[in-house]
Each structure stands twice: as C-alpha cells, then as structure tokens.
N, CA, C and O atoms as a GROMACS GRO file, in nm:
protein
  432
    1UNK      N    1  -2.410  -1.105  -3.418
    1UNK     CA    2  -2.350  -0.978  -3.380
    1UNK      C    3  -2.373  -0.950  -3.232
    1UNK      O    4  -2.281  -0.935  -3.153
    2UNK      N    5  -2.524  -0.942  -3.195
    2UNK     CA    6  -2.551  -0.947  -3.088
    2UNK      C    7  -2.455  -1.032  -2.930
    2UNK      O    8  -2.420  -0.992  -2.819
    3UNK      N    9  -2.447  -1.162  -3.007
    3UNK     CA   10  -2.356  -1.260  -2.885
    3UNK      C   11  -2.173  -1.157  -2.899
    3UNK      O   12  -2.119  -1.112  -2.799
    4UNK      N   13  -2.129  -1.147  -3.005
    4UNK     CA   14  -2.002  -1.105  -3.005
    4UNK      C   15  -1.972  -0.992  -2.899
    4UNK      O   16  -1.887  -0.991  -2.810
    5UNK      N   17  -2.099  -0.866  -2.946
    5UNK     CA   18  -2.099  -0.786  -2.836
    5UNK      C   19  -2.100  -0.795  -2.700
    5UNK      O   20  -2.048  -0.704  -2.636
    6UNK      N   21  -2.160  -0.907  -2.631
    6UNK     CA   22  -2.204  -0.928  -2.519
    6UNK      C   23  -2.006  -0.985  -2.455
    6UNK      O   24  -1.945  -0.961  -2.350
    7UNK      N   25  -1.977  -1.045  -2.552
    7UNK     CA   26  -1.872  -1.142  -2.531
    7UNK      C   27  -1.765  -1.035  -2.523
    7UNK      O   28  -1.686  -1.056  -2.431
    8UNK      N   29  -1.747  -0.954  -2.575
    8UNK     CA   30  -1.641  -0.837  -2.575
    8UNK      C   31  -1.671  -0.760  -2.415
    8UNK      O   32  -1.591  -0.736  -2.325
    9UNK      N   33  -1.813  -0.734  -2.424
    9UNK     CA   34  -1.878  -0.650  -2.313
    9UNK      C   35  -1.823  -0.714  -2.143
    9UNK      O   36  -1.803  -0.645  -2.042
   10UNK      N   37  -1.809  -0.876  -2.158
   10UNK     CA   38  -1.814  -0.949  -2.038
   10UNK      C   39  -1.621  -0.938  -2.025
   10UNK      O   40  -1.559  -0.882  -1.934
   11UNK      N   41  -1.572  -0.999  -2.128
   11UNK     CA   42  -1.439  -0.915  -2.098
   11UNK      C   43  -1.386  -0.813  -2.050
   11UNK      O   44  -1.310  -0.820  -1.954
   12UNK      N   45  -1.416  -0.705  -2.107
   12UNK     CA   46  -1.390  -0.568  -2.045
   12UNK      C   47  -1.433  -0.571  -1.918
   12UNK      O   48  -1.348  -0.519  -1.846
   13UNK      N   49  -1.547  -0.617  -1.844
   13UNK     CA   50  -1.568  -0.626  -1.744
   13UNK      C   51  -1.488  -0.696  -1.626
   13UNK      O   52  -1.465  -0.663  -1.510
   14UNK      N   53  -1.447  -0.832  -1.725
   14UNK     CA   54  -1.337  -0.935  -1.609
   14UNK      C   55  -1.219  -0.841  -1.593
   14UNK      O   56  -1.155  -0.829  -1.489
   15UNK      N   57  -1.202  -0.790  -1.683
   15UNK     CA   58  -1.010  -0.708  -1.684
   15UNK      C   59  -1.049  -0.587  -1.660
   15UNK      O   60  -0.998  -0.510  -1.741
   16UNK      N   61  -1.132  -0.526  -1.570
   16UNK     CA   62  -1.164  -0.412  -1.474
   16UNK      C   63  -1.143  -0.424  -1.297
   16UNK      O   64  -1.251  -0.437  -1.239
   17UNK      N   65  -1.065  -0.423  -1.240
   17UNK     CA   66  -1.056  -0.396  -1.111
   17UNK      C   67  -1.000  -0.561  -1.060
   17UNK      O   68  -1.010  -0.657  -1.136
   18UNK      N   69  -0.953  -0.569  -0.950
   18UNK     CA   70  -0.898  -0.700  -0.936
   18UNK      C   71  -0.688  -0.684  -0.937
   18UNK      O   72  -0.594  -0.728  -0.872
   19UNK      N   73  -0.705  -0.616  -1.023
   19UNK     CA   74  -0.563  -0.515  -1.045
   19UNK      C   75  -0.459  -0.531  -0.941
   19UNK      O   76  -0.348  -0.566  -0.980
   20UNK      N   77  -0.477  -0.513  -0.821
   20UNK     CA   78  -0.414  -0.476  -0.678
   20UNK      C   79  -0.316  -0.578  -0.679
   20UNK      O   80  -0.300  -0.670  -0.760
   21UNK      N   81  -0.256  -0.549  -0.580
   21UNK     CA   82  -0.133  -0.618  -0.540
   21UNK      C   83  -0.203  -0.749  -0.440
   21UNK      O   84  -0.263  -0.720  -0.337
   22UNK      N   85  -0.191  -0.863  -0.474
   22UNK     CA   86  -0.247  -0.962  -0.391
   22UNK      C   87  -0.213  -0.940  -0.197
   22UNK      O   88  -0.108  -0.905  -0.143
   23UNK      N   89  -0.330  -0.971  -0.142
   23UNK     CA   90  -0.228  -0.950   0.015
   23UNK      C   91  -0.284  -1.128   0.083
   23UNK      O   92  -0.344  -1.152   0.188
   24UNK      N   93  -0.234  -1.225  -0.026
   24UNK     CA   94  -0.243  -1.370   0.027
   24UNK      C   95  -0.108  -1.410   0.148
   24UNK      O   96  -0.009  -1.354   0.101
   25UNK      N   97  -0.089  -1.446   0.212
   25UNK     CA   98   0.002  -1.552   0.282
   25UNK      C   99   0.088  -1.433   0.327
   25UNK      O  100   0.055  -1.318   0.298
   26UNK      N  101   0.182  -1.456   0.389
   26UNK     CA  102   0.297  -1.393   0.499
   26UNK      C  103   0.462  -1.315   0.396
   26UNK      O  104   0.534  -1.343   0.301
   27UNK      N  105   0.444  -1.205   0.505
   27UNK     CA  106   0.641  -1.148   0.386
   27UNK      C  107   0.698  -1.094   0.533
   27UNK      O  108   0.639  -1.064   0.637
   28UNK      N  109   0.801  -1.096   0.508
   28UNK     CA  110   0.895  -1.074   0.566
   28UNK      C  111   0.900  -0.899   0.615
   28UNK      O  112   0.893  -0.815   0.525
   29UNK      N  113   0.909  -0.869   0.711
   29UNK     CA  114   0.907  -0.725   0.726
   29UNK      C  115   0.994  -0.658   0.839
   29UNK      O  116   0.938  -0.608   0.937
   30UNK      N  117   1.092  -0.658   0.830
   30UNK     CA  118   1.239  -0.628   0.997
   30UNK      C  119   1.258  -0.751   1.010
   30UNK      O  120   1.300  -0.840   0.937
   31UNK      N  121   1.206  -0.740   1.160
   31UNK     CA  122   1.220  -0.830   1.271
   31UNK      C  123   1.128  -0.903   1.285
   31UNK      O  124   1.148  -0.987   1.373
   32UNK      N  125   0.993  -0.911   1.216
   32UNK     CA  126   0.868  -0.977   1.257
   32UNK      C  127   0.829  -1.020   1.084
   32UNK      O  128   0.912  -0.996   0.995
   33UNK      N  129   0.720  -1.072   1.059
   33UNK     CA  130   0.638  -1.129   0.955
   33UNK      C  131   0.528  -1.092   0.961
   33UNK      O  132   0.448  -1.133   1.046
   34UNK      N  133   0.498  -0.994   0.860
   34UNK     CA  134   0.335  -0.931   0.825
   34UNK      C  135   0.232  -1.098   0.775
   34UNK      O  136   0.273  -1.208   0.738
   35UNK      N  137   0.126  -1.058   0.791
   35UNK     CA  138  -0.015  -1.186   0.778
   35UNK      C  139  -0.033  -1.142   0.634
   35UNK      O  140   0.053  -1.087   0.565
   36UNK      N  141  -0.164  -1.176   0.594
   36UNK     CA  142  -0.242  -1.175   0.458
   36UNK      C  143  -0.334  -1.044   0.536
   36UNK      O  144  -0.391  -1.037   0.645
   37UNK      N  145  -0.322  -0.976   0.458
   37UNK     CA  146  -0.426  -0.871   0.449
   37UNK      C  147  -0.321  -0.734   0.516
   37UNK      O  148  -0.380  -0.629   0.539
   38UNK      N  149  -0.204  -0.740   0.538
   38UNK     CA  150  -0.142  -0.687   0.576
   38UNK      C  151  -0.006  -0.613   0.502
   38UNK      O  152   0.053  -0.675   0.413
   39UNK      N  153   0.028  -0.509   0.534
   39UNK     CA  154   0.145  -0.442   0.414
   39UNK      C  155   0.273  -0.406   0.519
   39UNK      O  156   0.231  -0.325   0.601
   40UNK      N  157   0.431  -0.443   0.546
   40UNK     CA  158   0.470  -0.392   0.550
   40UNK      C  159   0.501  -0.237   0.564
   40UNK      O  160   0.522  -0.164   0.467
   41UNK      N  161   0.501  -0.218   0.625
   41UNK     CA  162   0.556  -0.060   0.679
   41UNK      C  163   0.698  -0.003   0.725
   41UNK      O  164   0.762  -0.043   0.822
   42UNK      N  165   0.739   0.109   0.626
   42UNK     CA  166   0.886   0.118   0.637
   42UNK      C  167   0.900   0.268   0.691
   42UNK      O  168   0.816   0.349   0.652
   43UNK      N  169   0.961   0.294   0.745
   43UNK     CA  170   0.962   0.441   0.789
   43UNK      C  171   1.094   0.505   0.856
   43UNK      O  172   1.128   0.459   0.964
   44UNK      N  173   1.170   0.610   0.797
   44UNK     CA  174   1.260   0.651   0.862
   44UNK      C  175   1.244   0.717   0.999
   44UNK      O  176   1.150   0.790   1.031
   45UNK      N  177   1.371   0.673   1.089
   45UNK     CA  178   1.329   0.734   1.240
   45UNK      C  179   1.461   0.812   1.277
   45UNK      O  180   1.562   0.742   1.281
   46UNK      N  181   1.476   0.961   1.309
   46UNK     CA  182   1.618   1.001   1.384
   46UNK      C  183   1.618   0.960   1.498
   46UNK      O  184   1.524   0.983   1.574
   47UNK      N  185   1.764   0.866   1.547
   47UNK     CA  186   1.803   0.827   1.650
   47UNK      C  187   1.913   0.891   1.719
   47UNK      O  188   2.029   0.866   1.684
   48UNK      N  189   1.895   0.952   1.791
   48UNK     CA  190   2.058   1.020   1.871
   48UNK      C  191   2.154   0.978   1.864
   48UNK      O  192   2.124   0.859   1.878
   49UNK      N  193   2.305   0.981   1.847
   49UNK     CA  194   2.412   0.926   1.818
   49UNK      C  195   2.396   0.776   1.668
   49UNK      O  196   2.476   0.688   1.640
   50UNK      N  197   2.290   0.800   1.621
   50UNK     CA  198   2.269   0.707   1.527
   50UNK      C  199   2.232   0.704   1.386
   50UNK      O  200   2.238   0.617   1.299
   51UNK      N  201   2.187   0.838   1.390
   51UNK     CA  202   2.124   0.913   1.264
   51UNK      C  203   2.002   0.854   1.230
   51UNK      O  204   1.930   0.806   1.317
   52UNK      N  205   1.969   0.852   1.098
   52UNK     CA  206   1.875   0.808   1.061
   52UNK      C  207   1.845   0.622   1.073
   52UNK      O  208   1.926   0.537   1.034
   53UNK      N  209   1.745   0.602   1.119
   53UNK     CA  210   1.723   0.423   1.094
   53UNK      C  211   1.587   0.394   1.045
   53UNK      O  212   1.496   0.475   1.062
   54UNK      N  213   1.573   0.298   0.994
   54UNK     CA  214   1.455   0.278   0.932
   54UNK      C  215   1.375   0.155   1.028
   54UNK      O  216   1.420   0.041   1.028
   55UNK      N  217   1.266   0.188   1.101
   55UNK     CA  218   1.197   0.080   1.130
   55UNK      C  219   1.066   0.029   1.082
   55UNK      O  220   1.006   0.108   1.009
   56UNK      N  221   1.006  -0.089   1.105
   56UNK     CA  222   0.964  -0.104   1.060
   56UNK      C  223   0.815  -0.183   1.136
   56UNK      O  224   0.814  -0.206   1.257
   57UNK      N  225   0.707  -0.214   1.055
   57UNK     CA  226   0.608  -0.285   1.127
   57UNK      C  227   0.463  -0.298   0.995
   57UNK      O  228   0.438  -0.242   0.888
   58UNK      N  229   0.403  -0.396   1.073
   58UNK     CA  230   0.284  -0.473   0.964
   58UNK      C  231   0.174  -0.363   1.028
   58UNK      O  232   0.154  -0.315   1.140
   59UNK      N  233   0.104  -0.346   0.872
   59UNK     CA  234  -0.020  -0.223   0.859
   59UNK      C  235  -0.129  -0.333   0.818
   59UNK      O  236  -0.116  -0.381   0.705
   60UNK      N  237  -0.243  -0.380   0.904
   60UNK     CA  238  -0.371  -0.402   0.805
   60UNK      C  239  -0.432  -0.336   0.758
   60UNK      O  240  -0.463  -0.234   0.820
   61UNK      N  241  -0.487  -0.363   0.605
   61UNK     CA  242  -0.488  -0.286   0.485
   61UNK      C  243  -0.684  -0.323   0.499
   61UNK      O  244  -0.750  -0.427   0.506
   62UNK      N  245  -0.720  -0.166   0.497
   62UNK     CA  246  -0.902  -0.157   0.540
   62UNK      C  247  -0.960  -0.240   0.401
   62UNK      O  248  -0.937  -0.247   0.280
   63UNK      N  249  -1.051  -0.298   0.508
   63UNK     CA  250  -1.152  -0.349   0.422
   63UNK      C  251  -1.204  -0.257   0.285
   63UNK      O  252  -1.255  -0.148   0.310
   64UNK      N  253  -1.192  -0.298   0.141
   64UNK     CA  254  -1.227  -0.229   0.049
   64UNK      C  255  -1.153  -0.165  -0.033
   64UNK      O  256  -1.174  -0.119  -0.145
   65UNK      N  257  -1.036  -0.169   0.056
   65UNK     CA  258  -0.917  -0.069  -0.047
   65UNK      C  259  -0.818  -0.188  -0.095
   65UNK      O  260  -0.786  -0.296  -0.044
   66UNK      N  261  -0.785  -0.122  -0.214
   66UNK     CA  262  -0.722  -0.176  -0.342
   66UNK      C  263  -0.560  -0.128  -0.338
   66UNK      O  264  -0.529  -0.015  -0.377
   67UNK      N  265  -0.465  -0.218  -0.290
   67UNK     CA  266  -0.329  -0.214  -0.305
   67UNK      C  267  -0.282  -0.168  -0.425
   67UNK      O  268  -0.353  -0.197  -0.521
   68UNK      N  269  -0.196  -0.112  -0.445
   68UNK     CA  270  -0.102  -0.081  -0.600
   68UNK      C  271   0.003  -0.018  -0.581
   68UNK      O  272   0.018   0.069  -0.496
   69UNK      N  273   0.092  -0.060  -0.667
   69UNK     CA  274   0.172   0.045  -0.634
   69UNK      C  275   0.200   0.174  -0.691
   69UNK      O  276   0.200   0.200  -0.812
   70UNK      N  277   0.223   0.257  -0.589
   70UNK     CA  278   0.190   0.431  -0.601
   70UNK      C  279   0.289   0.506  -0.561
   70UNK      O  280   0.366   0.449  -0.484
   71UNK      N  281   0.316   0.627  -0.589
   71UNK     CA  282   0.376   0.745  -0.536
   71UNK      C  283   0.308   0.847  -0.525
   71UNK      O  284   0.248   0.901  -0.618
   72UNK      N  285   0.309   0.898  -0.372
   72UNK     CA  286   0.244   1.011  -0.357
   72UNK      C  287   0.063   1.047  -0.356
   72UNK      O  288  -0.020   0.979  -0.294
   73UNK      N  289   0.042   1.133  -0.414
   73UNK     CA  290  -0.082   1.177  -0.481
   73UNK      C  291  -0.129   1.049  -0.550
   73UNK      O  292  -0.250   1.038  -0.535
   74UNK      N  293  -0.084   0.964  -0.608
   74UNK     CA  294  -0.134   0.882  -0.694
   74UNK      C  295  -0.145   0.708  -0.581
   74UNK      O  296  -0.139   0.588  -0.610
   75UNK      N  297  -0.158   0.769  -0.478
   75UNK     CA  298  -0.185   0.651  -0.377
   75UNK      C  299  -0.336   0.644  -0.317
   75UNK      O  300  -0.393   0.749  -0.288
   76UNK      N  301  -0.383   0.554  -0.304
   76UNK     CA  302  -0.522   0.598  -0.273
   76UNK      C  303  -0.478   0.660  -0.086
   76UNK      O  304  -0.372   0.666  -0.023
   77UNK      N  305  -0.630   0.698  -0.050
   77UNK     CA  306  -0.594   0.743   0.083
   77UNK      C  307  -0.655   0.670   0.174
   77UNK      O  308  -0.666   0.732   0.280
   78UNK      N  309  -0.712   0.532   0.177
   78UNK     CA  310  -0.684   0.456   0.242
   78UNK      C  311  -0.578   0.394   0.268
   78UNK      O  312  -0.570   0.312   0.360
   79UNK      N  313  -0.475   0.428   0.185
   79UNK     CA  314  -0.306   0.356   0.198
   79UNK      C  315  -0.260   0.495   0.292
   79UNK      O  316  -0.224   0.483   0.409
   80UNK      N  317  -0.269   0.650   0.209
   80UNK     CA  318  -0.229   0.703   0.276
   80UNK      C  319  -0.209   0.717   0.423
   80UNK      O  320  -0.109   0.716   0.495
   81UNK      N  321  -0.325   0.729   0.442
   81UNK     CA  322  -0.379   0.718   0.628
   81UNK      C  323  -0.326   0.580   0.658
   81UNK      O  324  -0.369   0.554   0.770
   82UNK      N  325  -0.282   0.517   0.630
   82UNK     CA  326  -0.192   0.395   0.682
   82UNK      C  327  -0.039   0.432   0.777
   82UNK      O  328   0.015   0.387   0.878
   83UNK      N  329  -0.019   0.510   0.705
   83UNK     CA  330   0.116   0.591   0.721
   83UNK      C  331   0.097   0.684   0.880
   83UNK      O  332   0.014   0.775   0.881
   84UNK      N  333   0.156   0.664   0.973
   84UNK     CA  334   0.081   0.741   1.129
   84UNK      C  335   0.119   0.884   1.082
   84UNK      O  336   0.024   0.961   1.098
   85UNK      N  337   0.195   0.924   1.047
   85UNK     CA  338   0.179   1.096   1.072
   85UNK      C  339   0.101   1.141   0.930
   85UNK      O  340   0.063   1.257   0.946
   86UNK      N  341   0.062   1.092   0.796
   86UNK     CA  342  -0.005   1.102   0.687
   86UNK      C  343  -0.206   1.120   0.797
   86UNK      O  344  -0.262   1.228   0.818
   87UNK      N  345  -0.242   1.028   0.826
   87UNK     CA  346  -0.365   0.962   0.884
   87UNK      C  347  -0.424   1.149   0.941
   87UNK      O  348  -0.393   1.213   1.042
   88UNK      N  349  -0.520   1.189   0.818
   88UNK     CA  350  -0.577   1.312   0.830
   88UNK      C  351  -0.551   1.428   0.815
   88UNK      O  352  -0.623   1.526   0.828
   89UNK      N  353  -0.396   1.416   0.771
   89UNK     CA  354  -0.321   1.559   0.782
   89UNK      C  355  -0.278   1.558   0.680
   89UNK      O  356  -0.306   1.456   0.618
   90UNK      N  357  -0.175   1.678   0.593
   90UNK     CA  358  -0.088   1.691   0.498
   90UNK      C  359   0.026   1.689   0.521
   90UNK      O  360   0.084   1.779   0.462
   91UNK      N  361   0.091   1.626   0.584
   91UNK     CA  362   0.234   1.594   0.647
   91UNK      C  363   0.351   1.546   0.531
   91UNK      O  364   0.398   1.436   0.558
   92UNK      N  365   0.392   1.593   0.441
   92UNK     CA  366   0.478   1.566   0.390
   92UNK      C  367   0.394   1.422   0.316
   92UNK      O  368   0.490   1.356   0.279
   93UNK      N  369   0.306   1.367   0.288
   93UNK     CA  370   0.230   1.238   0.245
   93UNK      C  371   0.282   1.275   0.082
   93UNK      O  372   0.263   1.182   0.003
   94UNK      N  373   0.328   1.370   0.037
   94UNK     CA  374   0.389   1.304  -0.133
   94UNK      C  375   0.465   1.180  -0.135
   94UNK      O  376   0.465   1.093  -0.222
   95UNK      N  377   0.541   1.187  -0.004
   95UNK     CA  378   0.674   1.077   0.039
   95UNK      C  379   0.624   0.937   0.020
   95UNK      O  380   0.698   0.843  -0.009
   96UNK      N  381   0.505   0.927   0.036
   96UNK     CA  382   0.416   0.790   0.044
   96UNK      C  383   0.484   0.713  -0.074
   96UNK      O  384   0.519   0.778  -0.172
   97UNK      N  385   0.505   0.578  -0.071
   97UNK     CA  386   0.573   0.560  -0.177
   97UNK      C  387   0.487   0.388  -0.161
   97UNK      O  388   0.510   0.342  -0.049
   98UNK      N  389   0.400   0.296  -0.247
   98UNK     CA  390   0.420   0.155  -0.219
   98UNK      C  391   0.462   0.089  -0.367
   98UNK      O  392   0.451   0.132  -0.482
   99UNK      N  393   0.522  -0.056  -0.304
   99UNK     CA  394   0.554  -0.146  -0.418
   99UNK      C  395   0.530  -0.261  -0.399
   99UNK      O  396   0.601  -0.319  -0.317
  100UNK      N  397   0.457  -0.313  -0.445
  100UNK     CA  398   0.403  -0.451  -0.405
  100UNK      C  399   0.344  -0.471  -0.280
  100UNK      O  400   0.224  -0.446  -0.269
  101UNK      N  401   0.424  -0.523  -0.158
  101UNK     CA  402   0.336  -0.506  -0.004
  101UNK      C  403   0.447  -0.377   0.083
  101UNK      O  404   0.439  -0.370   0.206
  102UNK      N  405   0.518  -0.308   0.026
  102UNK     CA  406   0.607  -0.275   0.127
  102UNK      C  407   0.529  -0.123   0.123
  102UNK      O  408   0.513  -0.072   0.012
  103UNK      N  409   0.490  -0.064   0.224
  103UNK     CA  410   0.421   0.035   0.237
  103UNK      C  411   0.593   0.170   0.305
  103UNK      O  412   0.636   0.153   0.418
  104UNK      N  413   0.653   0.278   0.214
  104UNK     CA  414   0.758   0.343   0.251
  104UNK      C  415   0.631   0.484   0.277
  104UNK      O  416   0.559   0.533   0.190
  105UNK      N  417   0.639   0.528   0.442
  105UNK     CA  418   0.582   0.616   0.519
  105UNK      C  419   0.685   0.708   0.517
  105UNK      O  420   0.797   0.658   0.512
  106UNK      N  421   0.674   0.891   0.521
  106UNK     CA  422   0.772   0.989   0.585
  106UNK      C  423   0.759   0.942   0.708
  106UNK      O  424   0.663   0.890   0.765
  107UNK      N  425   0.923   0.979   0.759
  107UNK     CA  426   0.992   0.974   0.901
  107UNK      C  427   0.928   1.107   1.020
  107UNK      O  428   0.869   1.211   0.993
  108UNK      N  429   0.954   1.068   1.111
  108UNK     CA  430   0.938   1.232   1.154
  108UNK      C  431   1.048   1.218   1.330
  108UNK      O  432   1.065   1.317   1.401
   0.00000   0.00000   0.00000
C-alpha cells in the first residue's frame, strides 16, 4: 500500500508545473526572428494617413516566469509588464492577450 501511495504521490508531482509554452529554437515575428527564450510581440500602432498597423518585435521572457496562454487578468505579470505601456501601470492591460509565443500588447 505504502509503495502505491508513494507512486501516485511522485506522479502528481511530475504533472505539476512544466505546463508553459516551450520557448526552445527561433519563430518568425514581422520582419525579424525572435531566439529561444523569447516571445513575439504584437501591438497595434496609429499611423497618420494609415490608420491602424500592427508592429511588431521579440520580448525576452524573465527568468522564472512560466509562458501560457492567457487573456487579460489571467496572464501572469511577468508577461504583463512585457507589454511597454502595461510595465507598472493599469493601462488598458485586460487587452493582454498570449498564445503560444505570440505576446498581443494594447496599442497606444
């Protein structure tokens, strides 16, 4: 009985955390190619005679924090603060949106 428990116990443990979105090898992001450890960053920008455009650029992702994908409130805030106008403030950061490596920031 004793070993069964232990054996259930060590499971639950392996399939606890590890979860995240892998950040191994290179993706595609605009015009450039984000690294490993790095997320995509998407962000709307108003351009004069152009309206809205979306640009873009590679975020390294802090030591310790755990990728997933999230909306909003349900993002950790080491992702949040990834985002430049999110980083300490309440700026519209519900908008925060990730999926896999692509990190979608509010515009401003």
């Amino acid at each position: 009985m004793r070993v069964r428990l232990w054996a259930v116990v060590v499971v639950a443990l392996v399939g606890c955390g590890g979860g995240g979105t892998a950040l191994d090898g290179t993706i595609p992001c605009g015009t450039t190619t984000c690294q490993s450890g790095q997320l995509c960053e998407a962000f709307p920008v108003v351009v004069p005679d152009a309206g809205v455009v979306t640009q873009s650029g590679c975020d390294t992702v802090p030591a310790g924090c755990e990728v997933v994908d999230c909306d909003g409130a349900a993002c950790p805030h080491c992702i949040v603060d990834l985002c430049t106008l999110c980083e300490g403030t309440n700026y519209n950061c519900a908008a925060v949106h990730v999926k896999q490596r692509t990190l979608q920031c509010p515009g401003g």
